[in-house]
N, C-alpha and C positions, 0 to 999 in steps of 0.2 A: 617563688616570686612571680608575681601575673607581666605575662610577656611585653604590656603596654610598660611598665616599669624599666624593662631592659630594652626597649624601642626608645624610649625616649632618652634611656641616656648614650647609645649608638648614634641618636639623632647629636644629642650633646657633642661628641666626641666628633664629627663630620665634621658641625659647626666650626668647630676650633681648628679644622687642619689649615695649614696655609695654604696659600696661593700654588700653583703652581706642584702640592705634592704630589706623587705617583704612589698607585697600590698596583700590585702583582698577584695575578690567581695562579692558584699552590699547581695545580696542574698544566694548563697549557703556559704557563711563564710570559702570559700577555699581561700587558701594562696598560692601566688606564686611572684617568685622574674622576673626582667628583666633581661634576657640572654645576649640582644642583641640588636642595635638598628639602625634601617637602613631607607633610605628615603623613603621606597614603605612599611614599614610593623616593628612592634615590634615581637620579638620572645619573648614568657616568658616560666617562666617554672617551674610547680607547687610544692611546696615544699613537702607534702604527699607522692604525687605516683610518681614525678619525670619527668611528662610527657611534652614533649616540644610541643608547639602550635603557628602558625605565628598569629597574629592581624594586617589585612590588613588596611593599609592609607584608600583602599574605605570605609570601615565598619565603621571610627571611622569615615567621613566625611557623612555619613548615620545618625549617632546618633547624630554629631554638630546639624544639618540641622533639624533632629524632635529636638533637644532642644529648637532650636532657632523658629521653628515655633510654637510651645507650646503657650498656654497664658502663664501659669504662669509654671507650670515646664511638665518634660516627665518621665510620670511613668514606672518605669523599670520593673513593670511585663509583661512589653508589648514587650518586647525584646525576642529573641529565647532564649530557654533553656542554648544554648551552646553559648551563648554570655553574661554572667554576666561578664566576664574579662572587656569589654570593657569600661565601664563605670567605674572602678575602675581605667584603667591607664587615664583615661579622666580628674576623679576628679583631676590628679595632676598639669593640666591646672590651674594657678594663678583666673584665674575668673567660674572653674567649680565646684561643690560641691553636694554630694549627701548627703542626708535628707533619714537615713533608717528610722525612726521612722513615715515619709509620705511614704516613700518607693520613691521615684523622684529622679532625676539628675535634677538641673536649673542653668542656667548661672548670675552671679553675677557682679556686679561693682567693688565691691572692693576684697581683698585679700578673699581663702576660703578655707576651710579644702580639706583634701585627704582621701582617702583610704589606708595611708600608716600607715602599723600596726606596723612598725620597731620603729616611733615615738611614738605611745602608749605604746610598750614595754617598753622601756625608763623612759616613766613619770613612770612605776609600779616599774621599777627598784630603781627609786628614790626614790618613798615613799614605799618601803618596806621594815619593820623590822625584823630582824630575830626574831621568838618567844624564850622565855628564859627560859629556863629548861624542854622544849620538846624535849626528844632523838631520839625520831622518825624520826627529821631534819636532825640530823647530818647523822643518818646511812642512810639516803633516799638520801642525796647529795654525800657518796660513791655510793649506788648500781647506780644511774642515772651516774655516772662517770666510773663504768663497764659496765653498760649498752651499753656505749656511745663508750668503746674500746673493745667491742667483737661484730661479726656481730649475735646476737642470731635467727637469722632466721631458722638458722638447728644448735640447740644446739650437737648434736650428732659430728658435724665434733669439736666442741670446746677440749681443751687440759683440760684434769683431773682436774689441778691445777685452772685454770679459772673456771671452774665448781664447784668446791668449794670457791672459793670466793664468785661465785655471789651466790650461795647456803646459804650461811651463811650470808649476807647481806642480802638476801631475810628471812631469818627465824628474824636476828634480826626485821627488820623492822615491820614484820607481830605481833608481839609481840610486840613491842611499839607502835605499829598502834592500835590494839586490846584494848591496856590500855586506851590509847588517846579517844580511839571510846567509852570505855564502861562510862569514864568520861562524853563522851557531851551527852549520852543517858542520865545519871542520871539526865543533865540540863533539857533537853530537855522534859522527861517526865512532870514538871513542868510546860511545856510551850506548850503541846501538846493536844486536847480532842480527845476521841473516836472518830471513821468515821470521822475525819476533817484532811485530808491530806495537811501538810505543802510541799509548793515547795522550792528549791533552785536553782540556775544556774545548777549543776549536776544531780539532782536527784529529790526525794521528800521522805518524813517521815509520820509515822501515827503510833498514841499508837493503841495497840493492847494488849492481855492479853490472856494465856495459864491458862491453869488449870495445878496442879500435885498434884498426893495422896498417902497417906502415912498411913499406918495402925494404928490405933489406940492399946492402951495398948493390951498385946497377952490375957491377962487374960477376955480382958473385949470382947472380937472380939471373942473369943471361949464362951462366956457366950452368948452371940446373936446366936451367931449358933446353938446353945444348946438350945435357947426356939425357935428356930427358924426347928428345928429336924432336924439338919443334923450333920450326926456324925462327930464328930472333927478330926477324923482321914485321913479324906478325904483332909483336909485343912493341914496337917501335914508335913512339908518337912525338910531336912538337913540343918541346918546351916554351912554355911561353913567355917565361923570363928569359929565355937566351933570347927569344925574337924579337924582343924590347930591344934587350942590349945591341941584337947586329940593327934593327931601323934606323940607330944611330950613327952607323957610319955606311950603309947605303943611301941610295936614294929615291928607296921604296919611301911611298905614305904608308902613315899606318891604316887607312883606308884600304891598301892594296890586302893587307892581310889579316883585318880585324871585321868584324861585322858589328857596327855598333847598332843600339839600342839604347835609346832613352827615355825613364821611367819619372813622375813628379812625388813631390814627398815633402809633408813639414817639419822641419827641424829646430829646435831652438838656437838663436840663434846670440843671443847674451841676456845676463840676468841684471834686474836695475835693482842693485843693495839695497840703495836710500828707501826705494820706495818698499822694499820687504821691511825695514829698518822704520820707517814712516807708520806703516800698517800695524806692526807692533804694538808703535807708540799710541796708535789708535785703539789697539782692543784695550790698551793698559788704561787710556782715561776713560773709556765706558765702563772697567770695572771701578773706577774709582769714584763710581755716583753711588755704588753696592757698597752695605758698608755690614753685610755678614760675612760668615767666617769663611768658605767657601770663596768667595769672591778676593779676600783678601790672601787665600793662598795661591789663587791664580793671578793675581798681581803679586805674588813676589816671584814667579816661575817666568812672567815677561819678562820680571826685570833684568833675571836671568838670563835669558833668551839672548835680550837686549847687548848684554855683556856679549856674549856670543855671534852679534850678526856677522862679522868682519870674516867669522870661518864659517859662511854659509857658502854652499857652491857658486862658483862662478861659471861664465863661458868666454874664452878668446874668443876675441873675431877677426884673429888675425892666421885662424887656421883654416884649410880649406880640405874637404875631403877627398880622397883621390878614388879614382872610379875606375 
């Protein structure tokens, strides 16, 4: 089949993607959408960094040409560095399909997969359940919603009020994140040996073990020293909880035998429900202009949510810290 042939119907199959979808190259796992599309070249343009790149008609009639002379397929580590794109807007050719797990692009007979991550997003969207009585969700789905309407690149030009929001969304979460975290450790220790590091997609994990010490009886730790000849007085110091307790029935200040010091700090200081409870109710009617499937499972995860604000953290303010 002469390449203008299967140029034009890859041009076909561009035309038709929607708005907004994402393609993924098999190698560096960079995303970027179609800008543009014209008979001598695709413009795309990478979602990350933003950057716009033409994909010349000759280069993708360079890659048909090794697939098709291939025996059985053409490994795409053989491609320049700066050419992983090409083969990802290739796969969306009805008979082209890349195999990461061989790492190859090969031409096919029948129907074949893409490199389009906008349909994988999709299936996760569908089979994902929101978890139930994790609070760390609810306040991770506002801060990712301020996130999303402040530019934080240069927090400094940000407006006061904006900086306490996301301030206070950043402290709840880091606290229900912490609870969440110290939970899966307690599982996890179960499930983990010394020196054997567990991986995940993100990361990896390994038990490991501190030492900490702690004196023994004062009676019995001055008796060792004592056969041990070194005089007890050497080992002698202030309690500082006793010296609390006598400032109270002398007539020392605690000036006389404290040296203070003071340092500034921002703390949160109370959470306003209504208005997490408000904000909600706002992303729920923006989804409610969306009327695909996607959008309508994240309007029922608010609604959710919604059900739930009433056990979103709070803060007294009728505590104060002691220093």
């Amino acid at each position: 089949m002469p390449f203008s042939v299967s140029w034009h119907t890859l041009l076909d199959e561009l035309d038709e993607l929607s708005e907004g979808a994402e393609l993924i190259t098999p190698l560096s796992h960079d995303r970027f959408r179609i800008a543009d599309v014209q008979e001598h070249h695709v413009l795309i343009a990478f979602s990350e960094t933003g950057e716009r790149r033409p994909l010349q008609r000759e280069q993708f009639e360079t890659l048909y040409r090794r697939v098709q002379d291939s025996t059985d397929a053409f490994a795409l580590d053989r491609l320049p560095a700066d050419a992983d794109p090409y083969p990802a807007v290739l796969s969306l050719h009805p008979r082209f399909e890349i195999d990461e797990e061989r790492g190859v692009i090969t031409e096919k007979d029948g129907v074949t997969d893409s490199q389009l991550a906008s349909d994988e997003s999709a299936a996760d969207e569908r089979e994902r359940i929101e978890p139930d009585g994790i609070d760390v969700y609810s306040d991770a789905l506002l801060l990712i919603d301020a996130l999303e309407r402040h530019d934080m690149s240069d927090i400094t030009a940000l407006e006061t009020d904006a900086l306490v929001n996301v301030y206070t969304l950043c402290s709840d979460v880091q606290r229900n994140a912490n609870e969440l975290r110290q939970d899966i450790a307690d599982v996890l220790l179960d499930r983990l040996h010394h020196d054997q590091p567990v991986h995940g997609q993100y990361g990896s994990v390994q038990r490991t073990s501190r030492r900490s010490r702690s004196l023994r009886d004062e009676e019995e730790v001055l008796t060792m020293l004592d056969e041990a000849g070194i005089d007890r007085e050497r080992v002698m110091s202030v309690d500082s909880s006793k010296v609390a307790e006598t400032l109270e029935v002398t007539e020392l200040a605690a000036s006389d035998v404290y040296e203070t010091s003071e340092s500034e700090y921002v703390r949160k200081s109370e959470v306003d429900e209504d208005v997490k409870e408000s904000r909600l109710q706002g992303l729920k009617d923006r989804l409610a202009a969306s009327d695909d499937a996607e959008s309508d499972e994240l309007r029922r995860e608010i609604e959710t949510l919604e059900e739930r604000i009433d056990d979103l953290t709070s803060f007294s303010t009728g505590t104060q810290m002691q220093g």
